[in-house]
C-alpha positions as CSV (number, residue, x, y, z in Angstrom):
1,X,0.0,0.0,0.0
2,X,1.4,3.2,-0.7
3,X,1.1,6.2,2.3
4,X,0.6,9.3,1.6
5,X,1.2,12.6,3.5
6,X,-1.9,13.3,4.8
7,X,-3.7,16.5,3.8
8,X,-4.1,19.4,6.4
9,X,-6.0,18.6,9.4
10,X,-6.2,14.9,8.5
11,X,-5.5,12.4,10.4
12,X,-3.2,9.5,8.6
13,X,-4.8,6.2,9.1
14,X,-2.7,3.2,9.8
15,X,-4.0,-0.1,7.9
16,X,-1.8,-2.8,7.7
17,X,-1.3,-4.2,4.8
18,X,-3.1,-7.7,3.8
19,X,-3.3,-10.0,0.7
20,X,-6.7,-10.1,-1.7
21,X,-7.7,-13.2,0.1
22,X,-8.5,-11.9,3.9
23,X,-9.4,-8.6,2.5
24,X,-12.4,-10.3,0.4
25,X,-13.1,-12.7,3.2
26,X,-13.4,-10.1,5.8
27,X,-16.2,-8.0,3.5
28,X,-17.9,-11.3,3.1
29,X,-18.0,-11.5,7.0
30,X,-19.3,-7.9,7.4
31,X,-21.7,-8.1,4.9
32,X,-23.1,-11.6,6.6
33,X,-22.8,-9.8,9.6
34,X,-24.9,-6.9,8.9
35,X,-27.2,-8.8,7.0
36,X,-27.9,-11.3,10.1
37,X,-28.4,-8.5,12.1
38,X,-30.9,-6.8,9.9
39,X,-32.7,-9.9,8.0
40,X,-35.6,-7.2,7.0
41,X,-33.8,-4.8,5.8
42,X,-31.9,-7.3,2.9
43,X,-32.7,-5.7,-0.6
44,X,-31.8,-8.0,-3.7
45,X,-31.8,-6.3,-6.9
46,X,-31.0,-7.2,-10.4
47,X,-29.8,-5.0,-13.4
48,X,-28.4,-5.6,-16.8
49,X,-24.7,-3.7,-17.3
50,X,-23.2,-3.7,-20.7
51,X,-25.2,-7.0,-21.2
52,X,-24.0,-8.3,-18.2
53,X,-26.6,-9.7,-15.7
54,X,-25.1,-8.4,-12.0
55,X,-27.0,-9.0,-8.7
56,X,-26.8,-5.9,-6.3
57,X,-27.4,-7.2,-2.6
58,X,-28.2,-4.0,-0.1
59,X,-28.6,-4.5,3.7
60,X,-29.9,-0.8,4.6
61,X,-33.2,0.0,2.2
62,X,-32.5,3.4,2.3
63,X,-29.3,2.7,0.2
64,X,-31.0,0.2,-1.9
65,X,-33.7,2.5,-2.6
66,X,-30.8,5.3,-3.5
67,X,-28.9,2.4,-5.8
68,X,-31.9,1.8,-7.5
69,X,-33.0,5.3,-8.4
70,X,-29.7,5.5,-10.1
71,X,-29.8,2.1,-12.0
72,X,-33.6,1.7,-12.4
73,X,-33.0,2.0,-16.5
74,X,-30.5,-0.9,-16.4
75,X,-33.1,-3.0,-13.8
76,X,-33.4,-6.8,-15.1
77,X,-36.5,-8.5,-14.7
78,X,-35.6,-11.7,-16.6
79,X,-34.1,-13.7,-13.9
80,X,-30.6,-14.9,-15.0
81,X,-28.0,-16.1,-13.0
82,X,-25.7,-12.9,-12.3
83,X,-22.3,-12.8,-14.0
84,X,-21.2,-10.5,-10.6
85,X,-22.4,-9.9,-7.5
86,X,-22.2,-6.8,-5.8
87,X,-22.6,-6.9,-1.7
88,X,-22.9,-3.4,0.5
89,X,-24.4,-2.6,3.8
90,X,-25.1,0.8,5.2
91,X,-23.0,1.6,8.5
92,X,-25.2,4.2,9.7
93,X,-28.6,2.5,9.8
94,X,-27.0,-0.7,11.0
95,X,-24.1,-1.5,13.5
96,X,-21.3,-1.8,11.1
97,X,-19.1,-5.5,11.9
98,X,-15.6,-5.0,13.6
99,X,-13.3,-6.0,10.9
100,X,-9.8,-7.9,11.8
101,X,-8.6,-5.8,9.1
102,X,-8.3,-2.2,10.9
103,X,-6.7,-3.8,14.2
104,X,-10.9,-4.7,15.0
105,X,-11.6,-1.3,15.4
106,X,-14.8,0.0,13.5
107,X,-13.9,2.4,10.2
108,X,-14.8,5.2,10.1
């Protein structure tokens, strides 16, 4: 990872530096984690991208709703199996996980 000075009145952050692996595995845990603590509140959405059928899972309808209003043109209603995946969670309707990955401190 390459540091940079921080600009004035920033703070520099210190994140250690992981492989792809543990990276992807620890959003797969927040993501699980934040979904499993708000099962209501999981929004699945599908939408075509340059003929590419991706899968947009949202745990925070608020965020969904704001996805959506920017992708409802490319919105796929034909049910195939999604070339991607995309998996995100709002952190400030729901108590964001404490990732190994910042020392298990919560980003901010």
């Amino acid at each position: 990872m390459k540091r940079t000075t921080p600009e004035a009145g920033t703070a520099e952050r210190n994140v250690p530096m992981i492989d792809t692996d543990t990276a992807i595995a620890e959003l797969e845990r927040g993501f699980a984690e934040a979904a499993a603590r708000a099962p209501g509140a999981l929004v699945e959405t599908n939408y075509r991208i340059a003929g590419q059928p991706i899968r947009l899972r949202v745990v925070g309808t608020e965020l969904a709703a704001d996805f959506d209003r920017a992708l409802y043109l490319v919105r796929a209603t034909d049910g195939a199996d999604p070339a991607l995946t995309i998996e995100v969670w709002d952190n400030t309707t729901n108590d964001p996980a404490i990732w190994t990955l910042w020392g298990g401190v919560r980003p901010n």
